[in-house]
C-alpha positions, 0 to 999 in steps of 0.5 A: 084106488085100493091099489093106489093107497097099497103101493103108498103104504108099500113105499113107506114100509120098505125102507123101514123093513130095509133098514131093519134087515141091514148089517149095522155100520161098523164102529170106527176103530178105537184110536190108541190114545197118544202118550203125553209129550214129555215133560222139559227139564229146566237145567237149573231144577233141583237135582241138575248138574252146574253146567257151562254153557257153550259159548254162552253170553252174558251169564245165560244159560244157553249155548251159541248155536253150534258150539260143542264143549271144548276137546280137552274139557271134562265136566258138565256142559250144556249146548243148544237151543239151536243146532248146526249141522258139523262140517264134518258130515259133509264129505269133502271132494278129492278126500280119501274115503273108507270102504263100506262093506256088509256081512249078514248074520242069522240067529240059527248059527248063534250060540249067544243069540238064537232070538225071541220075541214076546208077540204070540204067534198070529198076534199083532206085531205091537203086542205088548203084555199086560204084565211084565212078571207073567209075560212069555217070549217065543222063539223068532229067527232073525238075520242081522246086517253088520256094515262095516267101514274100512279107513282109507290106506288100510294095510290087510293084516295090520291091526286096526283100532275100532269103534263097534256100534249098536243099532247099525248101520250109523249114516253119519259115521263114515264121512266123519271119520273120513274127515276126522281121519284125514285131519289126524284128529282120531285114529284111522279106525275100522267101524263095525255097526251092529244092527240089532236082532229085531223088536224094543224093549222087554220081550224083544230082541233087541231089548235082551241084547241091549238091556241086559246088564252082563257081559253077554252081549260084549262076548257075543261081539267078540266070539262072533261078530269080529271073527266073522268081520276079519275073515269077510273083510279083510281086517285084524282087529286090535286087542289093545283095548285102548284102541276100542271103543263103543257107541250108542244111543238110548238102549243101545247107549246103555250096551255101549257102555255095559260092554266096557263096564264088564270087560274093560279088558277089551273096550276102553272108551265109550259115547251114549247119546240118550243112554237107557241108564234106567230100568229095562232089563228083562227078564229080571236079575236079582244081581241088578234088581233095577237094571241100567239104573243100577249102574249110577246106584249101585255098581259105578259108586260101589266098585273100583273105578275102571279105566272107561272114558265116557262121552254122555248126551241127554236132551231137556225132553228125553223119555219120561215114562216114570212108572216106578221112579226108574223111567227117567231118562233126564235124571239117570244121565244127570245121576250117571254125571254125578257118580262118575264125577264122585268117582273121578272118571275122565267123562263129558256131560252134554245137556241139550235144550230144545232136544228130543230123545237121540235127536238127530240135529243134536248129534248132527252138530256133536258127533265129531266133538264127541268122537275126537273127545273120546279118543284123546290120550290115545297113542299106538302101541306095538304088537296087537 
């Protein structure tokens, strides 16, 4: 009997000793909280450009789907909510096609770029420091690819026109300028397409190269990345700098046009989509205290005006992190249209509906429109 009530007391204590002893069940990771959907900016809210709307019927404020501005306009536009692919994207059978080719560039070989990065070592690769007046960089190698187009019929030796883009390589590029070229809607030009040195935003890489408002990154292109794209390739490069362009989107936007706007003796014409006209220059200069945005506040208004032609895209949801009144991807577009206009620039504005940040569909239908915009005007001359 006494045996009997033992193991009973027995079976009804050992679990509660087990569970005692156990290691306690981890807590489930703490999920990151997700960032608010930014807000839609209603082209008719205070501060907008009067925008013509695409193929708009009966006064609306929206445009046909798939109709871009005309390639002789300039001014304010706005196109969407529906997108249509470009029939140029679309190689077309039996058509001359350019060469593609890629170098590689490593950071211990630049005297421009040897690369940074702001996560410490052994941290987590999304490291962000709590405060950007006390955050430290260390050193991070990186190798760099340059994809580069070389138009059909090119003649080794002759000096080419070019269109040098940031965050490369660009899948939509190439088979538009083949069909652009074809139907001499642009020059045939050789496309250099920079990948960036690795990371976003301050602290980063990238964000050094593409935020900082100077000359450097333009002389960068010119001292290192041409020279080593001749010399690989098999092209000479034109020093006409109406035979230059750049183009880029968001931060990369905003390098685009800062090489043009420090040494338009090389690039004359430019093509942003969501450019980063806002402040994310790091570390900080007291000559642009609020970076990018200096640009529609300060530097584009207080200068003489410049021989730059602009193409410039937003989005009515494009980025939105307004900590300091700088962060507004919507409204520093919509202030870089107006100062440009003030100042008599030849530039092209497009407001997209339903259009996130460097939406994809929007430059799907654009990027012809844009490209053939940019280059109007443009006519060879002799020499280099």
């Amino acid at each position: 009997m006494r045996k009997k009530t033992c193991l009973r007391l027995l079976a009804l204590i050992l679990p509660v000793l087990v569970c005692s002893f156990a290691p306690a069940e981890e807590a489930p990771p703490k999920k990151k909280a997700a960032r608010p959907p930014n807000p839609v900016r209603l082209p008719t809210a205070p501060g907008m450009p009067k925008f013509t709307a695409v193929g708009a019927k009966d006064g609306e404020l929206r445009g046909a789907p798939g109709a871009n501005p005309p390639v002789d306009a300039e001014g304010d536009f706005l196109i969407g909510p529906d997108y249509v692919k470009a029939p140029e994207l679309t190689p077309v059978e039996g058509a001359a096609k350019g060469r593609i080719e890629r170098i590689t560039l490593k950071s211990e070989d630049s005297k421009f770029y040897p690369g940074i990065t702001r996560v410490p070592p052994g941290g987590p690769a999304d490291y962000r420091a709590p405060d950007l007046a006390t955050m430290q960089v260390y050193p991070k190698a990186y190798t760099r690819s340059v994809t580069v187009y070389v138009p059909a019929g090119y003649v080794a030796g002759t000096p080419a026109p070019v269109i040098v883009t940031a965050d490369g390589p660009d899948g939509m590029l190439p088979a538009v300028l083949d069909n652009l070229i074809a139907q001499h809607r642009v020059p045939a030009m050789v496309a250099i397409m920079i990948q960036n040195g690795g990371g976003d935003a301050q602290g980063s890489e990238r964000g050094l190269e593409y935020d900082t408002v100077s000359g450097k990154y333009a002389e960068f292109v010119e001292a290192e990345v041409i020279p080593a794209v001749e010399k690989a390739c098999g092209v000479k490069i034109t020093t006409d700098p109406e035979a230059r362009a750049t183009m880029g989107g968001s931060s990369g936007g905003a390098v685009a046009f800062t090489m043009a706007w420090f040494h338009p003796e090389w690039y004359h014409r430019v093509i942003t989509y969501s450019g980063t006209y806002v402040n994310q220059q790091w570390p900080a200069n007291p000559a642009t205290p609020h970076g990018a945005w200096g640009y529609h506040e300060t530097l584009i208004p207080q200068s003489a005006v410049k021989p730059i032609r602009l193409w410039l895209q937003v989005g009515d949801r494009d980025n939105y992190n307004n900590r300091d009144d700088l962060h507004d991807w919507v409204v520093a577009n919509n202030r870089m249209a107006a100062v440009l206009k003030a100042k008599g620039y030849h530039y092209q504005y497009v407001f997209c509906l339903n259009c996130g940040h460097t939406d994809r569909n929007v430059k799907a239908q654009t990027l012809p429109e844009a490209l053939e915009w940019v280059w109007r005007g443009y006519a060879p001359r002799g020499g280099s």
